[in-house]
N, C-alpha and C positions, 0 to 999 in steps of 0.2 A: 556063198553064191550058188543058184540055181545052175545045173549042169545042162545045158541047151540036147543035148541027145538024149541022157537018162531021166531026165527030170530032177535028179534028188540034186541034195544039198553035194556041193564040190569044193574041192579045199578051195582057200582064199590065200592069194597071193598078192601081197601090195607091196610098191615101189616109193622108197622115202627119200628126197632128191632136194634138198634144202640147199639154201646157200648162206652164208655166216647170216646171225644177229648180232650185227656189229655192237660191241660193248658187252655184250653180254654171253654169247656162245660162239664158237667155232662150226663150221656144217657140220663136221663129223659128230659135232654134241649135241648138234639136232636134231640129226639122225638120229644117232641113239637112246635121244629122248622121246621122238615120234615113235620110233621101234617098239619102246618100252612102255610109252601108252597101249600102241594098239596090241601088243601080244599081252597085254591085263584083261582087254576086252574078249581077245580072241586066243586062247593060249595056242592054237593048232596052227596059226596063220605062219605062212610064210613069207618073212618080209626082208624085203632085198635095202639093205641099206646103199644110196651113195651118196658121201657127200659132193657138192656141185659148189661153180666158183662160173665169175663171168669176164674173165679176163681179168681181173683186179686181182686184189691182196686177196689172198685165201686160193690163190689159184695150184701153188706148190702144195699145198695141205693136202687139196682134193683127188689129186693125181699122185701123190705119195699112197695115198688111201688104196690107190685103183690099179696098185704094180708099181709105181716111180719109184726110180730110185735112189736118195737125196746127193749131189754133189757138191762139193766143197765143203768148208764157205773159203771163196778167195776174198784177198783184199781189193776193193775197188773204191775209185773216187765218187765221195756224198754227194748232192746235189748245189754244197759250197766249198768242197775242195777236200773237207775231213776224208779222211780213211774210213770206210765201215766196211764190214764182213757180211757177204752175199751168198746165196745157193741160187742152183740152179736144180733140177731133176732129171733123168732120163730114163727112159726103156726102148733100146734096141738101138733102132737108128734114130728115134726121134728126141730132141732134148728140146725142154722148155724152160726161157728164161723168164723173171717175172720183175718188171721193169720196178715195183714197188720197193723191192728187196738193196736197187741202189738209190732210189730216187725220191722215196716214198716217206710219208713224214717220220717213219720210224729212226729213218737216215738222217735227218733233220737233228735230231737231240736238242741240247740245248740253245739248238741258234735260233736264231730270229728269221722267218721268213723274207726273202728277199727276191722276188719274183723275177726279176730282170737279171739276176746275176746266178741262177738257179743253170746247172749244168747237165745232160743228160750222159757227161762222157763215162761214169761209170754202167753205165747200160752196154756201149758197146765194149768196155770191158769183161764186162759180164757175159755177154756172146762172142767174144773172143776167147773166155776160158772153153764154152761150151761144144768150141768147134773142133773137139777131140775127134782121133778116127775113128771111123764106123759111122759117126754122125753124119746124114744127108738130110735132114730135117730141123729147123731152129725155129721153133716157134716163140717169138716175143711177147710175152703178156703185158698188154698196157689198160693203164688203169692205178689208179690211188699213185701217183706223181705230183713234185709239187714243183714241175718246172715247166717251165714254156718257151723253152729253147729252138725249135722246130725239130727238134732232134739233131741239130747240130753237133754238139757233144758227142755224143752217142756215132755218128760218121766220121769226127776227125779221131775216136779213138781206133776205128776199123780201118782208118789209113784213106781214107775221103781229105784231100787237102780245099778246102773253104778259106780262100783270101782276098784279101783287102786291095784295091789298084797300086797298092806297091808289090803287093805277088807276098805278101808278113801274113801268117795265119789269124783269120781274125781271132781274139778272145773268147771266153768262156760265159754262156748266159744269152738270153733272148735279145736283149739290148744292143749286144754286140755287132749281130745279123745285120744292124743298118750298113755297117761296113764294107761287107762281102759285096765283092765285084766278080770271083768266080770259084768255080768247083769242077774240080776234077776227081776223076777214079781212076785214072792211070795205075795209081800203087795202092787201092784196097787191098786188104787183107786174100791175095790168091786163094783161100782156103774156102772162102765164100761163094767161088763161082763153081762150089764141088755141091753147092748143097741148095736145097730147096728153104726159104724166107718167109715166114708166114707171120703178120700182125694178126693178135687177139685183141678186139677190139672192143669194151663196154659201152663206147657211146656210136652214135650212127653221125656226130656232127661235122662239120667242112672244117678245113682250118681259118677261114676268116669269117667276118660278117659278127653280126649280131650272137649268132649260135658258134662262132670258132672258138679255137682255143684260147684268145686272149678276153675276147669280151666277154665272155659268159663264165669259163673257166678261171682265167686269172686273180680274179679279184679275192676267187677262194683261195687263193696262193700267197695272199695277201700284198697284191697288186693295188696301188692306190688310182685312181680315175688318170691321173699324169701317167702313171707306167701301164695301165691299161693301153691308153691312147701309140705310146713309145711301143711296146710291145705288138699292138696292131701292124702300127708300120714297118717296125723291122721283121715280122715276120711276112707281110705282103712283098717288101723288098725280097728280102732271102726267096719266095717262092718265084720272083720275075728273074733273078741270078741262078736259081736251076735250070727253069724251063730255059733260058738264053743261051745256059752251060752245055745242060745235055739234051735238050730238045723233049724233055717232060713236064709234064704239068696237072700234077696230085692235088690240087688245092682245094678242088670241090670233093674228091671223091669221099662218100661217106666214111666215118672214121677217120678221115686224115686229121682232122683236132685231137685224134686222141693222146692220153699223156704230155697234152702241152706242145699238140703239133709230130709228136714220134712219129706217130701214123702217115704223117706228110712224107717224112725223111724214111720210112722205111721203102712205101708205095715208088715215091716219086723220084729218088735214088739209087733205092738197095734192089729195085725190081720187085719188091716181095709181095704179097695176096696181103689182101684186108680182111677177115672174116670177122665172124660173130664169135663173141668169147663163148658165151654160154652153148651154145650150139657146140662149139668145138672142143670144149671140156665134157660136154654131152657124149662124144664121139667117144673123145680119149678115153674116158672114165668108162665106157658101157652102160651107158646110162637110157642110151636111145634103144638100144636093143633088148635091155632088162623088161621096155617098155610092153613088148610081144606075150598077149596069153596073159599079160596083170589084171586084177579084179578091179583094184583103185591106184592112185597116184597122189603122193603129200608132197607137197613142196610148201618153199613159204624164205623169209626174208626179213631182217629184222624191219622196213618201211615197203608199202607195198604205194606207190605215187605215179605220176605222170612218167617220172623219168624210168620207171620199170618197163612201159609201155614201148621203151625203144631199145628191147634186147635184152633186161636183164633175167636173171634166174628163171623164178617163177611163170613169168609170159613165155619164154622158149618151152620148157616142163610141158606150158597145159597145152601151146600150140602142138607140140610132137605127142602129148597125151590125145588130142583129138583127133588127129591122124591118124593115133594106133586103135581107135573108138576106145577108149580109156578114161572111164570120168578120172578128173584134177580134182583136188581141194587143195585150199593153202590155210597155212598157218602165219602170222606176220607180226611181227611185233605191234605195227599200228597201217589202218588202210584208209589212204586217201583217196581210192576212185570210188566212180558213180559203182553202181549194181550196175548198168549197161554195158560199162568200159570190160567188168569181170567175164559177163555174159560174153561179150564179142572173142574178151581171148580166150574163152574155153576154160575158163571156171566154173563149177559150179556150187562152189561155198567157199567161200572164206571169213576165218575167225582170226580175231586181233588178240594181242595178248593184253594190252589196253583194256579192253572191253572187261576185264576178268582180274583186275588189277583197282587200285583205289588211285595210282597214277603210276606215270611212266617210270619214274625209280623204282618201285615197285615189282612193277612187268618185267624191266631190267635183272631185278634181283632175284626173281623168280621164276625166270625163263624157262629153266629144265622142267621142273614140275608145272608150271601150266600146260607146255609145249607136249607133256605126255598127257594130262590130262584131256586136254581141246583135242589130242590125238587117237585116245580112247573113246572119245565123244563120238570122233566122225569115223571112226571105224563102225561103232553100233549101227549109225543111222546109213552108214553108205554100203556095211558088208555085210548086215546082222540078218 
């Protein structure tokens, strides 16, 4: 790069801020394959690797990567009652839980999806381990869950008593919610009101309506159009038994569909903040501030679609890249918007690994070495 006061050439500094291609690489391995493209190109270049995550699975990797440092795994309850082994991370005061780790289809194994009986109460075990001392910060990662509980679960394991007009706690699962006649917080977990609550949030949607967590979401949970319907109402129930409970009412705020409703149960319960995943993985990791004095910016994803458009990786990346006057490029497994939608959010190239591939098994299989090569590419053209 041209040095703006001396004129001559100045070292080159780029910033590699990927977030998984799912099935195929981990961020950290895209990093290190973006890295290892452009320092082919550029042997002198300085390049800041971080891997990035947007609230979802891969969020414990990213922050592991950027100081975390791993806790456990305790035992907590799957999303149908089995036992799985969970971590969480922390550094300092701040510890993050990653709601996938209890909830998420990994925890699943060999059961059959069962959307209305799907539980979130190992999440709040999961932030009940994490509320060790020194911790005043618990940030919940939601994202990649395959329950739609409203986060019910997840409250009666923090000590949130949720029952039924005989005062019997209702059941485990979205289904059950039609029951609930009240909620109280009298005897939550006291350890809670020591600390500060943050949901990390992937998607920006309400928890009901056409875009909530049941009709849009559930059906990938393997919800049939009947427990679509069942699920809807019990979780519009469950939200008319809080707001009557404790005089709140989360059900539009954005995010609150996320994880199958979590986002409801955390905002409109636990008191906690909704934020942007990828924004606040940005934070945590150093990723925003790596941004300061870069030449370029690579990020990228294994699908680049509509649904990026509302917060994931990549769009956060080039939005804070264009803030910092920082040309973005991305890399992506495959890209389904216009050239307008890219222009708007502060891209100015993006390459597919599709494109470079004879088909998507392929791309898949080849990931690391396209991903350095399409990386060495746009170093020439963007740094050369």
């Amino acid at each position: 790069m041209i040095d703006a006061e001396t004129g001559r050439l100045g070292p080159v500094r780029v910033v590699v801020a990927p977030d998984k291609f799912r099935g195929s690489l981990t961020a950290a391995a895209a990093a290190r394959a973006m890295s290892k493209g452009i320092r082919s190109q550029i042997p002198d270049c300085s390049v800041v690797e971080v891997p990035m995550a947007d609230g979802g699975e891969g969020t414990l990797e990213a922050l592991e990567a950027a100081g975390f440092r791993v806790r456990g795994p305790v035992l907590v309850h799957g999303p149908y009652g089995r036992r799985v082994q969970a971590r969480w991370v922390r550094r300092g005061p701040i510890a993050v839980v990653q709601a996938a780790e209890a909830v998420g289809r990994r925890a699943v194994g060999s059961d059959r999806l069962r959307a209305p009986d799907a539980t979130t109460r190992g999440v709040g075990e999961l932030i009940s381990a994490a509320l060790e001392p020194g911790v005043r910060e618990v940030v919940v990662s939601l994202g990649g869950s395959v329950t739609t509980d409203g986060g019910a679960g997840m409250l009666a394991a923090l000590g949130v008593e949720i029952a039924d007009a005989l005062g019997r706690p209702v059941g485990d699962g979205g289904a059950a919610l039609e029951h609930a006649a009240s909620v109280s917080v009298a005897r939550v977990d006291p350890r809670l009101r020591a600390v500060r609550i943050v949901g990390a949030v992937d998607v920006t949607n309400p928890l009901l309506g056409p875009d909530g967590a049941a009709r849009l979401f559930a059906p990938q949970k393997g919800a049939s159009p009947v427990e679509v319907d069942q699920l809807e109402r019990a979780l519009s129930h469950f939200a008319d038994v809080v707001a009557g409970s404790l005089g709140r009412d989360a059900r539009a705020l954005a995010g609150a569909g996320a994880a199958g409703g979590t986002g409801f149960a955390l905002a409109g319960v636990l008191d906690a903040m909704l934020v942007s995943g990828a924004s606040l993985v940005g934070e945590l990791t150093g990723c925003w501030s790596a941004l300061d004095g870069a030449s370029l910016v690579v990020t990228g994803e294994g699908s680049l679609d509509a649904q990026s458009l509302l917060g994931k990786v990549p769009i956060e990346v080039a939005r804070r890249a264009r803030a910092a006057h920082v040309p973005c490029v991305a890399i992506v497994g495959r890209c389904e918007l216009e050239a307008a939608d890219l222009a708007e959010a502060g891209l100015g190239e993006v390459v597919a690994l599709v494109d470079w591939a004879n088909d998507a098994t392929e791309a898949q299989r080849r990931a690391a070495a396209l991903i350095a090569m399409l990386s060495a590419r746009l170093a020439r053209r963007w740094c050369g």
